[in-house]
MARVOLO-804407 format. One record per atom (N, C-alpha, C): atom name; z, y, x. Coordinates in steps of 0.1 Angstrom, whole numbers. Layout:
<timis>
atom CA&z Z&y Y&x X
...
</timis>
This chain:
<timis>
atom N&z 1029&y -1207&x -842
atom CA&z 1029&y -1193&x -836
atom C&z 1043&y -1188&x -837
atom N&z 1047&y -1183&x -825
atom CA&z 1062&y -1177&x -828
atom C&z 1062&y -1163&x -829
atom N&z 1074&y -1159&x -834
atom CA&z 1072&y -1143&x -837
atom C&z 1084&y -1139&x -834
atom N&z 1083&y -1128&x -835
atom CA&z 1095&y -1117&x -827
atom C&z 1101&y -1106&x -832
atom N&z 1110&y -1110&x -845
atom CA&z 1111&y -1098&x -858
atom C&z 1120&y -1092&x -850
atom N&z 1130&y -1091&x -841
atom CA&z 1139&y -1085&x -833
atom C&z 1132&y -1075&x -827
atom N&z 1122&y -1077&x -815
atom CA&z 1113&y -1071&x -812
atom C&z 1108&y -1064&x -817
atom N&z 1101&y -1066&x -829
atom CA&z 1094&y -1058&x -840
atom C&z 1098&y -1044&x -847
atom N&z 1117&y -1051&x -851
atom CA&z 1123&y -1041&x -854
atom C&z 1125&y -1033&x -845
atom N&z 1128&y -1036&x -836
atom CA&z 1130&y -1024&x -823
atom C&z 1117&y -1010&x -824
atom N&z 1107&y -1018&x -825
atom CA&z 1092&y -1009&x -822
atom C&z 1093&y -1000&x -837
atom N&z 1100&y -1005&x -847
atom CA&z 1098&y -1001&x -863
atom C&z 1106&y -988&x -862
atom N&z 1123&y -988&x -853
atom CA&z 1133&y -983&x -851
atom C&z 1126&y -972&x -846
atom N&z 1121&y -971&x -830
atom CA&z 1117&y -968&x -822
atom C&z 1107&y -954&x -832
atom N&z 1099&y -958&x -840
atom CA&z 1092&y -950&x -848
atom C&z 1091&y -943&x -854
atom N&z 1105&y -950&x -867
atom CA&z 1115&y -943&x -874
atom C&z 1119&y -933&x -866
atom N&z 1126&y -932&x -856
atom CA&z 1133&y -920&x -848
atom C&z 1123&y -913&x -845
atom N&z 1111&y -912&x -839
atom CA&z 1103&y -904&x -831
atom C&z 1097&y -895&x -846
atom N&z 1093&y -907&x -857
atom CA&z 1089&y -892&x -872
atom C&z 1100&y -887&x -873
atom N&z 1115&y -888&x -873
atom CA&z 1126&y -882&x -883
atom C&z 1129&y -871&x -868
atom N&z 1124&y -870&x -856
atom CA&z 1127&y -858&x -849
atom C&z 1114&y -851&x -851
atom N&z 1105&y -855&x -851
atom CA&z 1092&y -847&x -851
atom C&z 1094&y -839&x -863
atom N&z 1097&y -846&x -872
atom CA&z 1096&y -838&x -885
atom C&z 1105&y -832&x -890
atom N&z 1125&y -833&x -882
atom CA&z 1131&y -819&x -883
atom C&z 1132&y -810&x -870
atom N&z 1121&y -807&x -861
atom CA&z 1121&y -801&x -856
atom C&z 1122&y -789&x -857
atom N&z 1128&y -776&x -849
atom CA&z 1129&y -764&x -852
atom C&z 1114&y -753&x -851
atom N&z 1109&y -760&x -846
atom CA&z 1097&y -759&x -837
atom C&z 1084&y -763&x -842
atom N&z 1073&y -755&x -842
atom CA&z 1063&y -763&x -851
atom C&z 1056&y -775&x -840
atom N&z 1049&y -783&x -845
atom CA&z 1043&y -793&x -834
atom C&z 1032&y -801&x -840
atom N&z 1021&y -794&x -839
atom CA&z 1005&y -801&x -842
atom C&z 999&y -809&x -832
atom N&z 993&y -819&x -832
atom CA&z 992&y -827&x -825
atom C&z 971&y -827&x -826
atom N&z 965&y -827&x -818
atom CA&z 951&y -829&x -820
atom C&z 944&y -844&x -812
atom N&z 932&y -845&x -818
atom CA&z 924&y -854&x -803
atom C&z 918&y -850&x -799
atom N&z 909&y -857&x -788
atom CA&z 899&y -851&x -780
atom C&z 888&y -843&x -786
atom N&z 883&y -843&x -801
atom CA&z 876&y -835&x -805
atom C&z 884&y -821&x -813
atom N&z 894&y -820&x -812
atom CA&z 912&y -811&x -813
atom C&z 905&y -808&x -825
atom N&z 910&y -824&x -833
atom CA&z 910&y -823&x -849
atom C&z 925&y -826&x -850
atom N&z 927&y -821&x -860
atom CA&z 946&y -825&x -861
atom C&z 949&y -835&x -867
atom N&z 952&y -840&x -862
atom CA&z 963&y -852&x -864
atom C&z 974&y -855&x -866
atom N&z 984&y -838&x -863
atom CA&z 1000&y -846&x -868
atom C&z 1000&y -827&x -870
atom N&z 1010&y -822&x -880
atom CA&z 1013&y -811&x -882
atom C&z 1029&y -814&x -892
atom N&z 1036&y -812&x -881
atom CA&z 1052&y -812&x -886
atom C&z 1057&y -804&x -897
atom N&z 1067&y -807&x -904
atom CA&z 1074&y -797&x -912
atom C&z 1077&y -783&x -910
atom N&z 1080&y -782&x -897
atom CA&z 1080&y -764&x -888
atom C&z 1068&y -761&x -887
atom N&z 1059&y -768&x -886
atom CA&z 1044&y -760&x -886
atom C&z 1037&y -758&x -896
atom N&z 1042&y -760&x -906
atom CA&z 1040&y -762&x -921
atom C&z 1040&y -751&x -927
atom N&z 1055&y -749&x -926
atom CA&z 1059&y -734&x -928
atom C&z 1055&y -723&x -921
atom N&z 1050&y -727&x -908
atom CA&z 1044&y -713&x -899
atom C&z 1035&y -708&x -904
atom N&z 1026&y -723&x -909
atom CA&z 1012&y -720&x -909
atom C&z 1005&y -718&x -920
atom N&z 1017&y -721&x -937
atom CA&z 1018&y -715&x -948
atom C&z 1001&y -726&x -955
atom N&z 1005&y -741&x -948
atom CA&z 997&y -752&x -948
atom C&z 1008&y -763&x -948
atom N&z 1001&y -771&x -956
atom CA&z 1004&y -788&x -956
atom C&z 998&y -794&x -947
atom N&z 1006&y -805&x -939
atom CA&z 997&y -812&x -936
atom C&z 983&y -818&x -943
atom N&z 988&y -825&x -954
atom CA&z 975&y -827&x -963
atom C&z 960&y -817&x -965
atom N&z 963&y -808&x -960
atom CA&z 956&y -797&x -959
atom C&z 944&y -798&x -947
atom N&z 957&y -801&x -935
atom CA&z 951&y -797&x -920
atom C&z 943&y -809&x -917
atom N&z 952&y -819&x -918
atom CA&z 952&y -832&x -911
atom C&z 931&y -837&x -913
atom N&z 930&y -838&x -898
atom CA&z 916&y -839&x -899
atom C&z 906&y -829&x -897
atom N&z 912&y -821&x -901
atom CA&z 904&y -806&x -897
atom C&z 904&y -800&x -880
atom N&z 895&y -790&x -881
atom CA&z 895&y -787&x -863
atom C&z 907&y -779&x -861
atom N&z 914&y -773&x -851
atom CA&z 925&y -768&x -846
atom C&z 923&y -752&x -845
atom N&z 906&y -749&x -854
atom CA&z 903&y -737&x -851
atom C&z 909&y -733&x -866
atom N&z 914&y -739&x -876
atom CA&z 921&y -733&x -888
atom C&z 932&y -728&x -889
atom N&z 937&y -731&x -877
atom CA&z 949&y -725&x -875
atom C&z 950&y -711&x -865
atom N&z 939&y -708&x -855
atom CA&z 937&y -700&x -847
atom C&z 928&y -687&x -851
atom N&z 931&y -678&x -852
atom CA&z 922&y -663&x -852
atom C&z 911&y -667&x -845
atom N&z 896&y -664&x -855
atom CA&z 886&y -666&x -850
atom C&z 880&y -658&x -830
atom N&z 883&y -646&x -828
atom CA&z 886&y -640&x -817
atom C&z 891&y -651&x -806
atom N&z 897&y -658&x -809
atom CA&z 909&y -669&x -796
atom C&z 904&y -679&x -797
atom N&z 894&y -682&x -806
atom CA&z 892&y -700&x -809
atom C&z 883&y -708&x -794
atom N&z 872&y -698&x -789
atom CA&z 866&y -703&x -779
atom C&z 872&y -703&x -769
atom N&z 886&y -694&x -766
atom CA&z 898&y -695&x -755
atom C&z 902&y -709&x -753
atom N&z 907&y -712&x -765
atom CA&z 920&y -720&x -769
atom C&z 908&y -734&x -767
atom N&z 895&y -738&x -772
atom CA&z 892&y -744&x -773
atom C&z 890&y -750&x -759
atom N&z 882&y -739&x -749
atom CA&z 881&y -740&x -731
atom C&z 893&y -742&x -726
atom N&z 906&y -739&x -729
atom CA&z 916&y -742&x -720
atom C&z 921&y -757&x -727
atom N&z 925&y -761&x -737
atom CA&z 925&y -780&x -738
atom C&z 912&y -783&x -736
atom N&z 900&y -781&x -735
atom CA&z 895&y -790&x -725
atom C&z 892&y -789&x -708
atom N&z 900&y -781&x -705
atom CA&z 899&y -777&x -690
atom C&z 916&y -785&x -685
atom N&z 926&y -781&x -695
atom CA&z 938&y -787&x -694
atom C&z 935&y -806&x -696
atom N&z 927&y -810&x -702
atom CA&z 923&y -820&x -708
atom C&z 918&y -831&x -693
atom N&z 912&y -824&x -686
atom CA&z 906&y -824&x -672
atom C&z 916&y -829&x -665
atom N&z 927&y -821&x -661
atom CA&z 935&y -820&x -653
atom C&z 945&y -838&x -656
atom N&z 953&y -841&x -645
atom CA&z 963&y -849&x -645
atom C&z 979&y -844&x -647
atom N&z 976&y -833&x -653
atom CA&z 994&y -827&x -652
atom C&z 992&y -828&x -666
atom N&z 1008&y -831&x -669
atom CA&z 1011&y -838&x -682
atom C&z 1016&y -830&x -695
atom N&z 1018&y -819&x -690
atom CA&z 1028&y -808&x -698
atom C&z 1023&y -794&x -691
atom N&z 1020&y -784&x -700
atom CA&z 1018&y -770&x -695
atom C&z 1019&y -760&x -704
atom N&z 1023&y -746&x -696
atom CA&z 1026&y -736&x -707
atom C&z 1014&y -729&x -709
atom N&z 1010&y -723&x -721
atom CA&z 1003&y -720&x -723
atom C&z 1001&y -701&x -722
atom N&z 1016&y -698&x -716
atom CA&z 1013&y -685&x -714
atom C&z 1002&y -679&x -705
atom N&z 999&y -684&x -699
atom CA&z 991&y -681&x -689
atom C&z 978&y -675&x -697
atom N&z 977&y -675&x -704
atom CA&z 965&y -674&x -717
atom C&z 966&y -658&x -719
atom N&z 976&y -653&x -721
atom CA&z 983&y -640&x -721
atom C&z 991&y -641&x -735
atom N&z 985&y -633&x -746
atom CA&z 992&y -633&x -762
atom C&z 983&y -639&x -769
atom N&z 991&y -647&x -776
atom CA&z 986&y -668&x -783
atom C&z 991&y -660&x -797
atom N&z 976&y -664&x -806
atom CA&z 986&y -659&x -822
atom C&z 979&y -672&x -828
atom N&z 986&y -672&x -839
atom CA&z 987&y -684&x -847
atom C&z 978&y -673&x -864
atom N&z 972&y -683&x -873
atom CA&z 965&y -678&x -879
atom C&z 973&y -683&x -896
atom N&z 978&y -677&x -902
atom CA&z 986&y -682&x -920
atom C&z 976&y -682&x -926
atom N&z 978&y -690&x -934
atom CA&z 968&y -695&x -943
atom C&z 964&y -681&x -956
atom N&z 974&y -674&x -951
atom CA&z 973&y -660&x -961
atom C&z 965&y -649&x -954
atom N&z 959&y -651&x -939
atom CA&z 952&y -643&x -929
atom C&z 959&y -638&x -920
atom N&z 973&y -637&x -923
atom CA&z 982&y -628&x -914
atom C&z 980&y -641&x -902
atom N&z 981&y -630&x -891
atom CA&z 980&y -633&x -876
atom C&z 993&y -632&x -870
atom N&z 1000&y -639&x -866
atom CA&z 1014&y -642&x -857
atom C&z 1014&y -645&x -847
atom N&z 1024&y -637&x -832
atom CA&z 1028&y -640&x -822
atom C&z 1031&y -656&x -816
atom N&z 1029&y -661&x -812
atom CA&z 1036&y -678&x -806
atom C&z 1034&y -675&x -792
atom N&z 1046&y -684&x -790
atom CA&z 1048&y -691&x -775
atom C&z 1046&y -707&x -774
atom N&z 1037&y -714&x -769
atom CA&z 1031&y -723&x -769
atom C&z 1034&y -734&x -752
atom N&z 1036&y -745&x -759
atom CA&z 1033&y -755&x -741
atom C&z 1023&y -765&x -747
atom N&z 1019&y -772&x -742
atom CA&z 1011&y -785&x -747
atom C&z 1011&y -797&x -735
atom N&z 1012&y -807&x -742
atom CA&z 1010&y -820&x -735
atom C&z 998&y -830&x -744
atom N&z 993&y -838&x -730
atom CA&z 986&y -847&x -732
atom C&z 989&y -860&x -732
atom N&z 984&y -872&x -734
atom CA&z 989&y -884&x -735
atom C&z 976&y -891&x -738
atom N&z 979&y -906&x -731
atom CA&z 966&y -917&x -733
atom C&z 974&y -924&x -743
atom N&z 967&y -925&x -754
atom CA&z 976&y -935&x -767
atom C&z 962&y -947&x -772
atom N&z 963&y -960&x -767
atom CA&z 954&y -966&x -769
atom C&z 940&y -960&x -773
atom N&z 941&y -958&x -761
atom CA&z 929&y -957&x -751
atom C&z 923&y -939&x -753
atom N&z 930&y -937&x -759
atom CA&z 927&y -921&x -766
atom C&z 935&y -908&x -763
atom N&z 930&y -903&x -759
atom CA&z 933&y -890&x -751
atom C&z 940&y -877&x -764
atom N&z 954&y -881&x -762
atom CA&z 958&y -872&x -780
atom C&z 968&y -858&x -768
atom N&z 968&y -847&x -776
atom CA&z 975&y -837&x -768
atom C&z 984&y -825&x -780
atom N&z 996&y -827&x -779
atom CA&z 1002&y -824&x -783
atom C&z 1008&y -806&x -779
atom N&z 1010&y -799&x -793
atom CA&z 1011&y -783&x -789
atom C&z 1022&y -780&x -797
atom N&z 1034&y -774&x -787
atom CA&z 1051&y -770&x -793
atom C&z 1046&y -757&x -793
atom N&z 1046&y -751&x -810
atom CA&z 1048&y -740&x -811
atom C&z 1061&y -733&x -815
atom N&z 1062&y -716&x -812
atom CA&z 1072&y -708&x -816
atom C&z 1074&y -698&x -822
atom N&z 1074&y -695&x -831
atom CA&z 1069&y -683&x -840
atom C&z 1077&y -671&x -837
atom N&z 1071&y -661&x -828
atom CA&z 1083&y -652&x -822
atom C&z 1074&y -637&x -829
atom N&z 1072&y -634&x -837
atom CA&z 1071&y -623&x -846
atom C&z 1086&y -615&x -849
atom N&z 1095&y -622&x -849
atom CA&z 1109&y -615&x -853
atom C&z 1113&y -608&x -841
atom N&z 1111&y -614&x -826
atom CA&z 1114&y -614&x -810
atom C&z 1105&y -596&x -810
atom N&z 1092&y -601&x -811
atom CA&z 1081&y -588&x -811
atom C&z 1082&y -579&x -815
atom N&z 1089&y -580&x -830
atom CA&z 1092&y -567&x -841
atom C&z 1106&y -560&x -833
atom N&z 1119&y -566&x -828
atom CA&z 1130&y -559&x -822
atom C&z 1118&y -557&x -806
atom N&z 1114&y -565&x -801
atom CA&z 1109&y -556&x -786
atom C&z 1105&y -544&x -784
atom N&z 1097&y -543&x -802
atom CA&z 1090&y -531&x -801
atom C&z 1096&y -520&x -810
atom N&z 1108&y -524&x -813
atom CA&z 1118&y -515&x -821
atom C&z 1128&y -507&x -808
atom N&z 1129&y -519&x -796
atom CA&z 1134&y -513&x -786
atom C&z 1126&y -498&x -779
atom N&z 1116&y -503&x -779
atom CA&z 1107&y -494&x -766
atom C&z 1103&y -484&x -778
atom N&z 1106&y -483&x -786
atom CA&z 1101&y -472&x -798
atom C&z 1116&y -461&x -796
atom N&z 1129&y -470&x -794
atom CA&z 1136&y -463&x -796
atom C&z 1141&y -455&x -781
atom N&z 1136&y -465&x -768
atom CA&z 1137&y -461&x -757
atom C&z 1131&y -448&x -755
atom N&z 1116&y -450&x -758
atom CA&z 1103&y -438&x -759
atom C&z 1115&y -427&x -762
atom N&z 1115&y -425&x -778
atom CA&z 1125&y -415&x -781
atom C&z 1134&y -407&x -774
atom N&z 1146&y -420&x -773
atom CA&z 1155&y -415&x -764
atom C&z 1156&y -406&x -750
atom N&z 1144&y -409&x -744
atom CA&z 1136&y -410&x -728
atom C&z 1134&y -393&x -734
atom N&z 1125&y -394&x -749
atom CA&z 1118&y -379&x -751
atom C&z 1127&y -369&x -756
atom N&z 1139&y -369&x -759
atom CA&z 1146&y -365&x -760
atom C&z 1154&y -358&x -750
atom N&z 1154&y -367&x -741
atom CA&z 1165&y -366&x -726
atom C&z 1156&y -355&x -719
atom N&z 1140&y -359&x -717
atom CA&z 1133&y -348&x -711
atom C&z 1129&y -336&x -714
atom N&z 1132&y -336&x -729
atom CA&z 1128&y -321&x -737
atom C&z 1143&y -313&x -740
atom N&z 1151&y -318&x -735
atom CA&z 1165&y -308&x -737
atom C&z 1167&y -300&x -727
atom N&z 1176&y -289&x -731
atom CA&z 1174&y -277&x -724
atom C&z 1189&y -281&x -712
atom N&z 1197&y -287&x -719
atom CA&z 1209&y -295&x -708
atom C&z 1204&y -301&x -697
atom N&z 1213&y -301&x -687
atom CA&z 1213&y -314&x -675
atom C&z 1217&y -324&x -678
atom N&z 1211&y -335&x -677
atom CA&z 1211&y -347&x -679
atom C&z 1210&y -357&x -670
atom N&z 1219&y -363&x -663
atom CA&z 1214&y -366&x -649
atom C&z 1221&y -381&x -651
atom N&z 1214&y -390&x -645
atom CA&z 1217&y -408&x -645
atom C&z 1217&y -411&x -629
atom N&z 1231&y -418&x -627
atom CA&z 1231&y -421&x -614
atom C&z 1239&y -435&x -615
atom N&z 1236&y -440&x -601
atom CA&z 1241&y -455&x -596
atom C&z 1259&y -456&x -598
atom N&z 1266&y -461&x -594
atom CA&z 1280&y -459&x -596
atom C&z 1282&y -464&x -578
atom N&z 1275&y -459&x -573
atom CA&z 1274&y -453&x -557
atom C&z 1273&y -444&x -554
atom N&z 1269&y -433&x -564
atom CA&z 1263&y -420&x -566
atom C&z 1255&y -418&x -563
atom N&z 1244&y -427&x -565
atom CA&z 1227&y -420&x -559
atom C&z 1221&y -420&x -575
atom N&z 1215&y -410&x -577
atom CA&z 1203&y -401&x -587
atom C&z 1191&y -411&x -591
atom N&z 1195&y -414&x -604
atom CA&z 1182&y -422&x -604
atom C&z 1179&y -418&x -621
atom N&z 1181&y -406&x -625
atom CA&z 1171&y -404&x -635
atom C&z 1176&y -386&x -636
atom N&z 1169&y -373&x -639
atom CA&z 1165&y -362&x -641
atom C&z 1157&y -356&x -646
atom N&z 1164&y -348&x -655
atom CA&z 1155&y -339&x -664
atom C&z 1154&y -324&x -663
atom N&z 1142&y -324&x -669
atom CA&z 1136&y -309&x -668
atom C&z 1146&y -295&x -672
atom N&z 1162&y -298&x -675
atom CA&z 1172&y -295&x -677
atom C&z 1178&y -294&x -671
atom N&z 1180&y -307&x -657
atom CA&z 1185&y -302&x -646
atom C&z 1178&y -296&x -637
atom N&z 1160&y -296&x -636
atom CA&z 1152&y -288&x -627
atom C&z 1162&y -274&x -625
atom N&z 1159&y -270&x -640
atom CA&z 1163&y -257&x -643
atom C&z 1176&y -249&x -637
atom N&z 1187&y -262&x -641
atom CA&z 1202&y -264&x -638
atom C&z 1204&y -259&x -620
atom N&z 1197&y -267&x -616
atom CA&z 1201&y -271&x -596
atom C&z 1187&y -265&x -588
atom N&z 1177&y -265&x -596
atom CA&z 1163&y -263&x -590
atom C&z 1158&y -270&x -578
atom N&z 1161&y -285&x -585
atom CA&z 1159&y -295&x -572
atom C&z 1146&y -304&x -586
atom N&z 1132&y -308&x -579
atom CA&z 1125&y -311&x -589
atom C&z 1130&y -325&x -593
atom N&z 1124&y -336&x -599
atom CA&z 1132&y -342&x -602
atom C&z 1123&y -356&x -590
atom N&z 1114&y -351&x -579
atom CA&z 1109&y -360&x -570
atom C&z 1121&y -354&x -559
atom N&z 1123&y -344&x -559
atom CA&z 1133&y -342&x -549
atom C&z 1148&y -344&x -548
atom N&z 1154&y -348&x -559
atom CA&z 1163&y -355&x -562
atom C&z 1168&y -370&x -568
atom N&z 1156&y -373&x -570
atom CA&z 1159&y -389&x -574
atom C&z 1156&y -397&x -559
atom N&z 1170&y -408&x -562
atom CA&z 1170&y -416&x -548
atom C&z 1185&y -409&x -536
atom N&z 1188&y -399&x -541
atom CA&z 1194&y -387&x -532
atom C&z 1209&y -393&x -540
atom N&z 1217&y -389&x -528
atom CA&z 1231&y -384&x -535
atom C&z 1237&y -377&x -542
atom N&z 1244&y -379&x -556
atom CA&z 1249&y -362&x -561
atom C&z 1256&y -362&x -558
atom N&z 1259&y -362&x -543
atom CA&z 1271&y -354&x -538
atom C&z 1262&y -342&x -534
atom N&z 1248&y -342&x -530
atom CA&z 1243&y -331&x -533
atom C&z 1245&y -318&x -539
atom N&z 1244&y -320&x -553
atom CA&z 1250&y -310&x -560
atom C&z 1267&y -306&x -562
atom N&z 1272&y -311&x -552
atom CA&z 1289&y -306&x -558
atom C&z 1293&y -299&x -542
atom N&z 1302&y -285&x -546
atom CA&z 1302&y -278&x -537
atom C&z 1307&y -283&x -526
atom N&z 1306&y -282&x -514
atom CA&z 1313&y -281&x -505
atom C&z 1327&y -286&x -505
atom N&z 1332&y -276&x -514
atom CA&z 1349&y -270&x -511
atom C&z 1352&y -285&x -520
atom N&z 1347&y -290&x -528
atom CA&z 1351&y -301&x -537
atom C&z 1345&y -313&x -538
atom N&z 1337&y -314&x -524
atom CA&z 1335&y -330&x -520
atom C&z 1339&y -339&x -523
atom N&z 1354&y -336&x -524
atom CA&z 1363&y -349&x -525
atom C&z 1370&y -351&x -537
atom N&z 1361&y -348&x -547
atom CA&z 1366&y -352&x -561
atom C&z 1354&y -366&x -564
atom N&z 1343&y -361&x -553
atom CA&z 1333&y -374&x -565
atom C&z 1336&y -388&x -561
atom N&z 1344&y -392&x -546
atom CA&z 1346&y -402&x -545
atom C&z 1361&y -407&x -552
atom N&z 1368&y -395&x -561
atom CA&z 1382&y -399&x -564
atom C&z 1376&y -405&x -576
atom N&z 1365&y -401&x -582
atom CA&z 1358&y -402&x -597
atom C&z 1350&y -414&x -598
atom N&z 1348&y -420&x -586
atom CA&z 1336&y -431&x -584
atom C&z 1350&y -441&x -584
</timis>
């Protein structure tokens, strides 16, 4: 019988590489089967998931999901499972949280792929732990809110316009100021408001 240790090592190589990326991925990446018991759970999903693999491995894919989302997540890989497309995002789901082994519930961004691996239908899920993304989003629109409430409760004119001069924000400060409401001046020119006699300063200023 002849053999093919050249060959062999290639497939060994080939192996080697595909665990030593999976496993310094930045990105977590669990892998399930068709009954989406897990099968692979990388070093990044380790840490997300505040789990060992030794832990997961074998278990259903609902240990890792908020009970709330499990019958979701469960209907969409096997509806995606159905399909012939090979790779998909999972946003379409709306907001995907991941479940820590300490209860805390976390934001992800998720794709998943499937694959026939002797003879077995395995589907693989790249997660992203975007809780740090969520916490500044909502640090923004907290401080926008503010700012917004601020601009509209002051007794000043406050007016935001294009650098074409058209009006595109007004406050109850300028109502006051020009006595133009702020539906009857947004969209409009402030050349509007500048006299007559001095027209020709706002295009020296633009």
């Amino acid at each position: 019988m002849s053999s093919d240790p050249v060959g062999s090592g290639r497939v060994q190589l080939s192996d080697a590489v595909l665990a030593g990326i999976v496993g310094s991925a930045m990105d977590g990446i669990v892998a399930v089967d068709r009954h989406q018991r897990v099968i692979l759970l990388n070093a990044a999903a380790e840490r997300m998931f505040g789990r060992t693999a030794a832990e997961v491995l074998g278990q259903p894919l609902d240990r890792l999901i908020p009970e709330r989302f499990r019958a979701l997540h469960k209907s969409h890989i096997e509806a995606f499972g159905r399909t012939s497309v090979s790779r998909r995002s999972m946003g379409n789901l709306g907001a995907i949280y991941g479940l820590r082994a300490n209860g805390e519930e976390f934001p992800i961004e998720a794709s998943i792929s499937q694959a026939q691996i002797d003879n077995q239908k395995i589907f693989a899920v790249i997660l992203r732990d975007i809780s740090d993304r969520k916490r500044v989003e909502e640090a923004l629109h907290a401080s926008t809110t503010l700012v917004q409430s601020i601009v509209d409760s002051s007794e000043d004119a406050i007016i935001g316009k294009t650098l074409s001069g058209i009006i595109i924000s007004w406050n109850s400060g300028a109502e006051k100021l020009f006595g133009y409401t702020a539906l009857e001046a947004l969209g409009k020119p402030i050349s509007m408001l500048i006299p007559q006699e001095r027209a020709a300063e706002e295009p020296a200023i633009l």
